[in-house]
SESE-485108 format. One record per residue (C-alpha): residue in three letters; x, y, z. Coordinates in steps of 0.25 Angstrom, whole numbers, plus 5000, padded with zeros to 4 digits. Layout:
// SESE-485108
{code->Ala&x->X&y->Y&z->Z}
...
// end
This chain:
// SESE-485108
{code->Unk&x->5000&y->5000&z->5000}
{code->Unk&x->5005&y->5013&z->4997}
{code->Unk&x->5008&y->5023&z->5008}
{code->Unk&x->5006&y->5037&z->5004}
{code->Unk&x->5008&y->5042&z->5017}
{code->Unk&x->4993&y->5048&z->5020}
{code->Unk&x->4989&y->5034&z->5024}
{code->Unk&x->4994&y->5027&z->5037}
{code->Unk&x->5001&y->5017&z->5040}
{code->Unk&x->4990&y->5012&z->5049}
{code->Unk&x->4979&y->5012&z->5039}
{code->Unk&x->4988&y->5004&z->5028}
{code->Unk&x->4990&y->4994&z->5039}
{code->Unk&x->4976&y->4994&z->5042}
{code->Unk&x->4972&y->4993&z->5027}
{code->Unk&x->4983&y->4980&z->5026}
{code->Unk&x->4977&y->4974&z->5037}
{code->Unk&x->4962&y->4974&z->5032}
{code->Unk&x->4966&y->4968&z->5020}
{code->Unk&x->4975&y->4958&z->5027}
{code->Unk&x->4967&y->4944&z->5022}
{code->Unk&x->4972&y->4950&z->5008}
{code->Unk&x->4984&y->4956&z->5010}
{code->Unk&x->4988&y->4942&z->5018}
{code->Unk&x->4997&y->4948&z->5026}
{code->Unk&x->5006&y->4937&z->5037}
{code->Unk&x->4999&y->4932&z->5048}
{code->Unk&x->5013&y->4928&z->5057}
{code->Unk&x->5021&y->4938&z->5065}
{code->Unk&x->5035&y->4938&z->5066}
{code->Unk&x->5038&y->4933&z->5051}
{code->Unk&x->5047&y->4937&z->5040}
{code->Unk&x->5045&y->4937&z->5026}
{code->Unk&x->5054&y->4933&z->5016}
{code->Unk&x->5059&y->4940&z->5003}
{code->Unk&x->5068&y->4931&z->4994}
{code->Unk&x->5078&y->4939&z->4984}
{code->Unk&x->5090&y->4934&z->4977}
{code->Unk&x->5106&y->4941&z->4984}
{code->Unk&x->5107&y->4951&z->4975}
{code->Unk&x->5092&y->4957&z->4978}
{code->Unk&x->5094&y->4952&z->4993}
{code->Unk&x->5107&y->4963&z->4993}
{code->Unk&x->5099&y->4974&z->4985}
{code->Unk&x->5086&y->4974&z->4997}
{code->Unk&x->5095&y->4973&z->5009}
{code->Unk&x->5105&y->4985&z->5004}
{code->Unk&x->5094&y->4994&z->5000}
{code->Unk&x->5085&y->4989&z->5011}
{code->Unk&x->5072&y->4989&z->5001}
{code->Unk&x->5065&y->4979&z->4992}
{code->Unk&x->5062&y->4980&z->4976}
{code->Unk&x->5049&y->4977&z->4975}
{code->Unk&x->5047&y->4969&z->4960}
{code->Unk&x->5037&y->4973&z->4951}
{code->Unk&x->5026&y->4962&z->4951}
{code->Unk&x->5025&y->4958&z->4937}
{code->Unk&x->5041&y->4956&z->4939}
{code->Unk&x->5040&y->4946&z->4949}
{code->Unk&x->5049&y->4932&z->4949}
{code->Unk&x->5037&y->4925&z->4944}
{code->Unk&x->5030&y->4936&z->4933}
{code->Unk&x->5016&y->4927&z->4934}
{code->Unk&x->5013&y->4932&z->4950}
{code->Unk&x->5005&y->4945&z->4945}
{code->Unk&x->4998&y->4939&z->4934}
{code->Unk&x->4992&y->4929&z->4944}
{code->Unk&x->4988&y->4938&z->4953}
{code->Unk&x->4983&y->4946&z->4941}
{code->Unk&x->4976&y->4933&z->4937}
{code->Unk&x->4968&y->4930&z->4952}
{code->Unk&x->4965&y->4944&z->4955}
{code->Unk&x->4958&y->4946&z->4941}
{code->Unk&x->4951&y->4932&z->4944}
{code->Unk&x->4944&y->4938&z->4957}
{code->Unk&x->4942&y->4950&z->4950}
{code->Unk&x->4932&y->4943&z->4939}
{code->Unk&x->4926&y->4936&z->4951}
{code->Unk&x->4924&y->4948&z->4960}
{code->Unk&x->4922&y->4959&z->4954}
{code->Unk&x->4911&y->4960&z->4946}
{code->Unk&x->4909&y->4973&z->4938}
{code->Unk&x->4917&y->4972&z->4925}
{code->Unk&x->4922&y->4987&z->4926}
{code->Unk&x->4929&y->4985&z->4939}
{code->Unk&x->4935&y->4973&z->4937}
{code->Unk&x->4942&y->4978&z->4923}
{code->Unk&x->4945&y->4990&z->4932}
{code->Unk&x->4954&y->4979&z->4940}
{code->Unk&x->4959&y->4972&z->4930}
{code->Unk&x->4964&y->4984&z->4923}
{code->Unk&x->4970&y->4988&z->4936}
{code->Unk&x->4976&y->4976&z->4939}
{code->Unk&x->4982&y->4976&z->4925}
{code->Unk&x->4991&y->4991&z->4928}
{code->Unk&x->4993&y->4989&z->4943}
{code->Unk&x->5001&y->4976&z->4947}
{code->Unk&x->5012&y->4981&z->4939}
{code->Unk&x->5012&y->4992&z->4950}
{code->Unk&x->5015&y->4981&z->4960}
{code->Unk&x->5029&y->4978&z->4967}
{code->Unk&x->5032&y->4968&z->4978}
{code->Unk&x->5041&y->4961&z->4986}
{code->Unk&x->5037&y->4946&z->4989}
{code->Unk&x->5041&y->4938&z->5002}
{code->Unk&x->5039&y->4925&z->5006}
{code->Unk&x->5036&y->4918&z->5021}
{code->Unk&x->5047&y->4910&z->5022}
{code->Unk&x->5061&y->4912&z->5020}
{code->Unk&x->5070&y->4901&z->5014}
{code->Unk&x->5059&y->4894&z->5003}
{code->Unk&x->5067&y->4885&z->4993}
{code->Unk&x->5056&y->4891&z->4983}
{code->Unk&x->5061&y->4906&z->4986}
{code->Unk&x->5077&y->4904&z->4985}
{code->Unk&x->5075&y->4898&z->4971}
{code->Unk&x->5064&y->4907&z->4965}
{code->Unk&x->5070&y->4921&z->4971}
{code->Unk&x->5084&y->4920&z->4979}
{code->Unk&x->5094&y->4910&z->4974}
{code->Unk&x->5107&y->4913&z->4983}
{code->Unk&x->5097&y->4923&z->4988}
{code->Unk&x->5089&y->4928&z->5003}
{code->Unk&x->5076&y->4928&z->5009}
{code->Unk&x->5075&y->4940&z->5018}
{code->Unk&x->5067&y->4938&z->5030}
{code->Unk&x->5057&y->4951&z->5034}
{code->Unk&x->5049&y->4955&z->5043}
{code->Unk&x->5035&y->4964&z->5038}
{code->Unk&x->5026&y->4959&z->5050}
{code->Unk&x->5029&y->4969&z->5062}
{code->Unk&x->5018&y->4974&z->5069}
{code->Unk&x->5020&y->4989&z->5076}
{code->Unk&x->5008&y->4998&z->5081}
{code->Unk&x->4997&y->4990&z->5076}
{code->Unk&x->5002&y->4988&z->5062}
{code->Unk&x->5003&y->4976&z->5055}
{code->Unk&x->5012&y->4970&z->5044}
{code->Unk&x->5013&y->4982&z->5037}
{code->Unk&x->5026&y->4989&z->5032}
{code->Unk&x->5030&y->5003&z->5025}
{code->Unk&x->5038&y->5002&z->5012}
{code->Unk&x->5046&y->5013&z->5005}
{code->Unk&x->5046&y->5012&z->4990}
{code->Unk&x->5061&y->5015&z->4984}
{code->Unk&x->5063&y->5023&z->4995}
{code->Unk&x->5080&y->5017&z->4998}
{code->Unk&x->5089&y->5027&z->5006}
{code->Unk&x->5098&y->5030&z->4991}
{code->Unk&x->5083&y->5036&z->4986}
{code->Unk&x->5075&y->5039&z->4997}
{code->Unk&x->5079&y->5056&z->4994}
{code->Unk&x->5074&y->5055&z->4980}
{code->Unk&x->5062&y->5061&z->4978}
{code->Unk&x->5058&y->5051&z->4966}
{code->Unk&x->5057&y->5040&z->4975}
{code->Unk&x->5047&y->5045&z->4984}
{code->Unk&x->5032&y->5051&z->4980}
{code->Unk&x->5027&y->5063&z->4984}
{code->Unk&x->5039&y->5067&z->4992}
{code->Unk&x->5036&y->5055&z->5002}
{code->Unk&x->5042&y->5041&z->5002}
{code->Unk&x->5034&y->5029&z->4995}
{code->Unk&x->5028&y->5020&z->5004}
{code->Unk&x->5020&y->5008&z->5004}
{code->Unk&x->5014&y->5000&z->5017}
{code->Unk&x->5014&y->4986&z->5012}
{code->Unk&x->5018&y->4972&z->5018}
{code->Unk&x->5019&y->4958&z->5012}
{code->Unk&x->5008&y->4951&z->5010}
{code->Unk&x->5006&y->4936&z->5007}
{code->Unk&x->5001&y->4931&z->4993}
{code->Unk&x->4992&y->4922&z->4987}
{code->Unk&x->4993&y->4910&z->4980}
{code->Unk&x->4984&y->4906&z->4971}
{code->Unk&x->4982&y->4896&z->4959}
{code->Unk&x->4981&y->4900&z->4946}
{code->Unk&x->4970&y->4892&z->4942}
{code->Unk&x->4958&y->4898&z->4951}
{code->Unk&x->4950&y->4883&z->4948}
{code->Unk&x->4961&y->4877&z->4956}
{code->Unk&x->4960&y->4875&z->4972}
{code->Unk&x->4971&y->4871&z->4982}
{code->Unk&x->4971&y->4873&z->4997}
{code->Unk&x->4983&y->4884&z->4995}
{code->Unk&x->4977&y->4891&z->4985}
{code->Unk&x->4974&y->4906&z->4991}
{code->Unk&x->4964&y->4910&z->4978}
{code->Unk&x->4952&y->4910&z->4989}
{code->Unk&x->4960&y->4918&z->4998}
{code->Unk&x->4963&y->4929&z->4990}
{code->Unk&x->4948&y->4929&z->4986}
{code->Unk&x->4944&y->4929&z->5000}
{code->Unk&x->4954&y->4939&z->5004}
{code->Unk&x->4950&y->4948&z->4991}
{code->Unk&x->4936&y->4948&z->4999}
{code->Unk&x->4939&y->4959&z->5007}
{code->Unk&x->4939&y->4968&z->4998}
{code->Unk&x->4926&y->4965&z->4992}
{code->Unk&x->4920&y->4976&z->4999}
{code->Unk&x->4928&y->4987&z->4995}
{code->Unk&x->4931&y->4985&z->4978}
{code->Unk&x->4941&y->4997&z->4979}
{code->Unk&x->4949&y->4988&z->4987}
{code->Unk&x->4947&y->4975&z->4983}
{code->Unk&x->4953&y->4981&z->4968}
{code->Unk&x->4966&y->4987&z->4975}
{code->Unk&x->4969&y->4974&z->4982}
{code->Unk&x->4964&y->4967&z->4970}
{code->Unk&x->4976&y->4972&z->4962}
{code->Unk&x->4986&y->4971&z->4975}
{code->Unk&x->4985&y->4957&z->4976}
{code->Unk&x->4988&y->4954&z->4963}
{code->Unk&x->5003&y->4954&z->4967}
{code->Unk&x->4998&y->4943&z->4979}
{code->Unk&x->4994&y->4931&z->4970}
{code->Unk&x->5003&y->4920&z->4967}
{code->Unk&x->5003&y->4907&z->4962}
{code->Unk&x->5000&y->4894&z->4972}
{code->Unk&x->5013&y->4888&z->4969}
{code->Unk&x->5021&y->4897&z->4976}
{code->Unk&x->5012&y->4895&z->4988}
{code->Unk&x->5026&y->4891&z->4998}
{code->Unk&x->5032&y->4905&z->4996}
{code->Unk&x->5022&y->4912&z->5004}
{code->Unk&x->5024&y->4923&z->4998}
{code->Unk&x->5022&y->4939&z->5003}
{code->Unk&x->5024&y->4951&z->4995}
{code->Unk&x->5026&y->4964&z->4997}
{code->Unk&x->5019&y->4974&z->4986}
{code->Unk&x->5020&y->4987&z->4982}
{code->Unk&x->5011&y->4994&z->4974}
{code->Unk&x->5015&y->5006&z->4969}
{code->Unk&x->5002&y->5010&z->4958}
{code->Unk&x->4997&y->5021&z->4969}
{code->Unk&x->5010&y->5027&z->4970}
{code->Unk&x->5006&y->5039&z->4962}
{code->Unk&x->4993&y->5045&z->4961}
{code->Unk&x->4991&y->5042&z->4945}
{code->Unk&x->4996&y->5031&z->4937}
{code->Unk&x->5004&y->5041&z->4930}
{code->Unk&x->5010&y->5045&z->4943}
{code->Unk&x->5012&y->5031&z->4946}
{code->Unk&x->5020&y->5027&z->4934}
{code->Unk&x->5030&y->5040&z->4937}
{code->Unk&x->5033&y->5036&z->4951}
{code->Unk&x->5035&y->5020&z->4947}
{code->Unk&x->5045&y->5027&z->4936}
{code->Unk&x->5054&y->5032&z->4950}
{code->Unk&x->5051&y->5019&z->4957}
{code->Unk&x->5054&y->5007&z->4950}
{code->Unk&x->5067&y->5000&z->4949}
{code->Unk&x->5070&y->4991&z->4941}
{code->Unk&x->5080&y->4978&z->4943}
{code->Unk&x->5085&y->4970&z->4931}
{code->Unk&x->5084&y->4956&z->4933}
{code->Unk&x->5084&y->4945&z->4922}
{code->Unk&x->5084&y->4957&z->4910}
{code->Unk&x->5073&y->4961&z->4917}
{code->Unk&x->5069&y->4976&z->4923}
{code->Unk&x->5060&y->4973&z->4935}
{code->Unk&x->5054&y->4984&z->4941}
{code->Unk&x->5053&y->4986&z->4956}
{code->Unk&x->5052&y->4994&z->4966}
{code->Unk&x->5062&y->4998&z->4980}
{code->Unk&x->5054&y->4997&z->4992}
{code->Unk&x->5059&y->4998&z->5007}
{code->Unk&x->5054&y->4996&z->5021}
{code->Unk&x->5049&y->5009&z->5028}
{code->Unk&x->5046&y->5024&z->5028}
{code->Unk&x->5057&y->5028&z->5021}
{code->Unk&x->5054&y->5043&z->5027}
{code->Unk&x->5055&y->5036&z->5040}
{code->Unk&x->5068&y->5031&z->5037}
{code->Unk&x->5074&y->5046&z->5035}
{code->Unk&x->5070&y->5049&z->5049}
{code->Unk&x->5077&y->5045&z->5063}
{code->Unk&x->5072&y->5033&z->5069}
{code->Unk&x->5059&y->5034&z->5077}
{code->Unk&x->5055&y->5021&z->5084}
{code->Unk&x->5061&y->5008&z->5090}
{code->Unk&x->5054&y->4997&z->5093}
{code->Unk&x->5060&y->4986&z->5103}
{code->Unk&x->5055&y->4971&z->5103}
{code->Unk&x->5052&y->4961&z->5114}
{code->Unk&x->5066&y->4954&z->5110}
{code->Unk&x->5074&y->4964&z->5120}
{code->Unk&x->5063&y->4960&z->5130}
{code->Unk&x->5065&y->4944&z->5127}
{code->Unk&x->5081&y->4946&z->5128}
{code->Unk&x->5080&y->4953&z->5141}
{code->Unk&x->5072&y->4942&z->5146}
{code->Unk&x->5081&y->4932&z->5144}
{code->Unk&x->5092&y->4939&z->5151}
{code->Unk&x->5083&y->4939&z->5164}
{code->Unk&x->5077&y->4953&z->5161}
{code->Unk&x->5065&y->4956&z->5169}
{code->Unk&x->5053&y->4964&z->5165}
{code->Unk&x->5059&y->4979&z->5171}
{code->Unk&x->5072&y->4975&z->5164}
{code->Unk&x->5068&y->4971&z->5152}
{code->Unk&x->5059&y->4984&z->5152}
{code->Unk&x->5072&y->4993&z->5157}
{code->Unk&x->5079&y->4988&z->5143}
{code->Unk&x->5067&y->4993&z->5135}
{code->Unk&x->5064&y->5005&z->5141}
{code->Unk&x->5079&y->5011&z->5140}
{code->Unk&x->5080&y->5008&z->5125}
{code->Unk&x->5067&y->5015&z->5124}
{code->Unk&x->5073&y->5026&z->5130}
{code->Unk&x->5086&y->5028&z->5125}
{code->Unk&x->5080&y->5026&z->5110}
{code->Unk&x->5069&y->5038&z->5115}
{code->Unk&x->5081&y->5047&z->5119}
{code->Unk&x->5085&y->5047&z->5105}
{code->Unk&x->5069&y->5049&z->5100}
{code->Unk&x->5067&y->5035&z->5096}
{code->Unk&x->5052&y->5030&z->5099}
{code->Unk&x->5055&y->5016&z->5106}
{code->Unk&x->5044&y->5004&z->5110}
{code->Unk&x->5043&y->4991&z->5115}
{code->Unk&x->5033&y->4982&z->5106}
{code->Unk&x->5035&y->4969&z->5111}
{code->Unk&x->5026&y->4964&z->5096}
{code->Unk&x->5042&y->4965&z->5091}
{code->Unk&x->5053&y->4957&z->5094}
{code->Unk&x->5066&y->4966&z->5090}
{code->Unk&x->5068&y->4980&z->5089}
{code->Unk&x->5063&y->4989&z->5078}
{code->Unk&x->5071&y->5004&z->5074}
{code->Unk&x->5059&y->5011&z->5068}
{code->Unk&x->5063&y->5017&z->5052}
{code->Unk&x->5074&y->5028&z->5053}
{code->Unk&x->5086&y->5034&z->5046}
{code->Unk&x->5095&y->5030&z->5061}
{code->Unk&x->5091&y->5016&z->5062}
{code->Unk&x->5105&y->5011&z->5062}
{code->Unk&x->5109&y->5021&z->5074}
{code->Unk&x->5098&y->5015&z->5081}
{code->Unk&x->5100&y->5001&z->5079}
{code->Unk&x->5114&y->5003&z->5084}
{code->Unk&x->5108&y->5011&z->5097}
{code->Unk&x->5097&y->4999&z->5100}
{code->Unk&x->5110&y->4989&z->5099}
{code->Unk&x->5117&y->4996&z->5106}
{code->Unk&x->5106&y->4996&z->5118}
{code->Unk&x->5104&y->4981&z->5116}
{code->Unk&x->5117&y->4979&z->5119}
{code->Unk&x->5118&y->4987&z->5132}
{code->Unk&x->5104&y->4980&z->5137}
{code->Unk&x->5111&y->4967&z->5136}
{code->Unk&x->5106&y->4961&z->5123}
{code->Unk&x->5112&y->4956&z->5109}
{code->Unk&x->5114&y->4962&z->5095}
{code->Unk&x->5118&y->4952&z->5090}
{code->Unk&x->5114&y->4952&z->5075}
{code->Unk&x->5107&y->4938&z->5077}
{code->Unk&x->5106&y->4935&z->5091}
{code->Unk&x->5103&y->4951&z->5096}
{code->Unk&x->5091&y->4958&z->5097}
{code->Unk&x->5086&y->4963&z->5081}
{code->Unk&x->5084&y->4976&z->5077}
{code->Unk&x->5076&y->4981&z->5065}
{code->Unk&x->5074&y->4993&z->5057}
{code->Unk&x->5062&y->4998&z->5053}
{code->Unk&x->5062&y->5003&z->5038}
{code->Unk&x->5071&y->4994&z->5034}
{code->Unk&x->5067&y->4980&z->5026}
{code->Unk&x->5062&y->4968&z->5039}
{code->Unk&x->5073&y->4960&z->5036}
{code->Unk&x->5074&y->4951&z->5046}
{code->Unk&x->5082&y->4938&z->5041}
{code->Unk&x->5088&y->4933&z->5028}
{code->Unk&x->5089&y->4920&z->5023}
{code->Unk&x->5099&y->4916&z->5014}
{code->Unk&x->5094&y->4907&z->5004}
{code->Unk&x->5102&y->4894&z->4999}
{code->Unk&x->5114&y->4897&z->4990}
{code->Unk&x->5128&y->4893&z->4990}
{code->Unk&x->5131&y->4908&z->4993}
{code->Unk&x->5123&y->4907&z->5004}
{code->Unk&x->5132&y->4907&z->5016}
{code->Unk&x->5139&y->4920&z->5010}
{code->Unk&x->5126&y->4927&z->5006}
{code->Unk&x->5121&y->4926&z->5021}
{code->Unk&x->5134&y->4932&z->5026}
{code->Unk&x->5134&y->4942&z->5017}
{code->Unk&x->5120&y->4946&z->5020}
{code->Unk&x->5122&y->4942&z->5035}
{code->Unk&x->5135&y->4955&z->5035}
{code->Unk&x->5127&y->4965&z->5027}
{code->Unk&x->5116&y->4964&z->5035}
{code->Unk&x->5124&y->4965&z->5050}
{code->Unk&x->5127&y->4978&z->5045}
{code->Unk&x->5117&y->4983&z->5039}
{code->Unk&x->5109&y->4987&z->5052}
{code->Unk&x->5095&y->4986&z->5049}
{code->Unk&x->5097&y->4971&z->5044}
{code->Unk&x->5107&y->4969&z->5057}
{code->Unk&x->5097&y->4959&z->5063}
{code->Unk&x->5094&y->4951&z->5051}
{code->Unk&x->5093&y->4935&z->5052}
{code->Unk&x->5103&y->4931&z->5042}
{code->Unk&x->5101&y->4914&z->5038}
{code->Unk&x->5101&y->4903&z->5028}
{code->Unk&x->5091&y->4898&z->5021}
{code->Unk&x->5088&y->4882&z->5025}
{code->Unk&x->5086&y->4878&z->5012}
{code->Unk&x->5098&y->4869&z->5005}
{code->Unk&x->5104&y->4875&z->4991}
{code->Unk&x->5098&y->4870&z->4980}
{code->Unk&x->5106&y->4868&z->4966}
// end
């Protein structure tokens, strides 16, 4: 969903939630999601900290729109019945998937299936979208071509004001072909019966009719349970005459196989929060479960607490305690690292590790969830870890970052 800055963040989350049965979202806590990618692309996300988002219709597997196309127009002609509208879809159906971009993920991290279709000698990043803060729910703010080396020039921003998107991955459906074949894990049903909820308000139904298209996939790949991230950048402008200047500034395009695809650079966060000092802290129930088991009673255990809180709020920094959470979160910011270093440095004097596997993690907001990496079979796969494992020690918003090896012996 586009973010233009007069809506809240709030009433997009509220939005995603009433639409939940069709949007199906994840219903687990503490999860990751999984995004497979080849070395050379795994090196290209984690040094510009952002994703390029591939055109649809330039996917791996060209056919994935045209079913979606195929099972969106086939509820149409059952559903809606006045002939006008439904060539009124059609036609917008036609124009705007090719406005679509994503970024696809899967729920499990080491899938033979995955290293051989999308990262030979590759990686599975491990992220974390599910948080939960004040209420909100799997919901996440993304900045379109918005990286540090561009974020001055006006051209990549519209109106004066950073391009934004609140969007999270949501799961798709698998679906045969052949609408007269029935299988247990055949989600066609679903998806009408989620499409239900929009009976009621045709305006709706239409929107979401064309933003699913993206969400359909073949039954066969039913293992990968897949999620995706879209991004759809048809309202950008307020004419499609706008629209086509502004996608002129923001697609890039990556050669690959004598082939030009188009995509698109998005990153986590408000990328005019990032310009600003650092506001909040958030501190987990790990420092509470560590103190614990070194004999730490309640007042004690409080003590620690209450004097990070207070020397962070002597240097203006909001700080709370949200036991929901398990580590420590530095909220966006342009002295994150400085800060880090300062919640490291108060770690260490109350007694606890920072270690880099074994120490109390620390995240920054604003920055892609990574949370581990899996290196996938290969036989430069010892050296591939170590080299990921040294960039991101030093790189201090990956600091934390599981690093390990897939399970999965290597295939000739």
């Amino acid at each position: 969903m586009f973010y233009k800055g007069n809506d809240t963040r709030r009433r997009k989350a509220a939005l995603q939630t009433k639409y939940q049965e069709a949007f199906r979202l994840p219903k687990w806590d503490n999860r990751l999601l999984y995004h497979y990618a080849g070395i050379e692309t795994i090196w290209k996300i984690l040094e510009t900290d952002s994703f390029l988002a591939r055109n649809v219709r330039f996917s791996n597997d060209s056919e994935e729109y045209k079913l979606g196309e195929k099972i969106i127009k086939e509820y149409v002609e059952e559903k809606v019945l006045e002939p006008g509208l439904r060539q009124k879809i059609f036609k917008s159906i036609q124009q705007g998937v090719q406005m679509f971009y994503m970024v696809c993920f899967c729920e499990e991290g080491d899938l033979l299936s995955q290293w051989r279709g999308y990262a030979r000698n590759g990686v599975s990043l491990g992220m974390d979208f599910f948080e939960e803060e004040k209420g909100l729910k799997h919901t996440e703010m993304f900045t379109v071509l918005n990286n540090p080396e561009n974020r001055k020039d006006s051209k990549y921003k519209l109106d004066g004001k950073c391009i934004r998107f609140i969007e999270m991955p949501y799961r798709v459906f698998y679906v045969n072909k052949d609408k007269e074949v029935t299988d247990k894990k055949s989600e066609r049903e679903k998806f009408w019966v989620a499409m239900e909820k929009f009976e009621d308000d045709p305006d709706s139904r239409n929107d979401m009719l064309l933003n699913l298209i993206p969400f359909v996939k073949d039954l066969g790949f039913y293992e990968e349970a897949e999620y995706r991230i879209l991004f759809s950048v048809s309202d950008l402008g307020d004419t499609e005459a706008q629209n086509r200047v502004i996608m002129r500034k923001k697609v890039e395009y990556i050669m690959r196989d004598g082939q030009k695809l188009p995509n698109i650079a998005v990153e986590m966060g408000d990328g005019e929060k990032k310009e600003k000092p650092v506001e909040q802290v958030i501190l987990g129930k790990e420092i509470e479960e560590r103190a614990k088991k070194q004999g730490k009673d309640k007042a004690e255990i409080d003590g620690i607490y209450q004097r990070i809180m207070n020397r962070l709020r002597d240097i203006g920094i909001s700080c709370t305690r949200f036991i929901k959470k398990q580590d420590i979160y530095i909220g966006e910011g342009n002295n994150q690292e400085d800060i880090m270093s300062l919640l490291e440095d108060m770690m260490q004097e109350e007694g606890f590790s920072i270690d880099w596997e074994e120490g109390i993690r620390i995240w920054c907001r604003g920055h892609l969830p990574i949370r581990e990496v899996i290196i996938g079979p290969g036989e430069k796969q010892e050296k591939i870890g170590e080299s990921l494992r040294h960039f991101m020690r030093n790189t201090y918003w990956m600091r934390y970052v599981n690093v390990r090896y897939s399970k999965i012996p290597l295939q000739n």
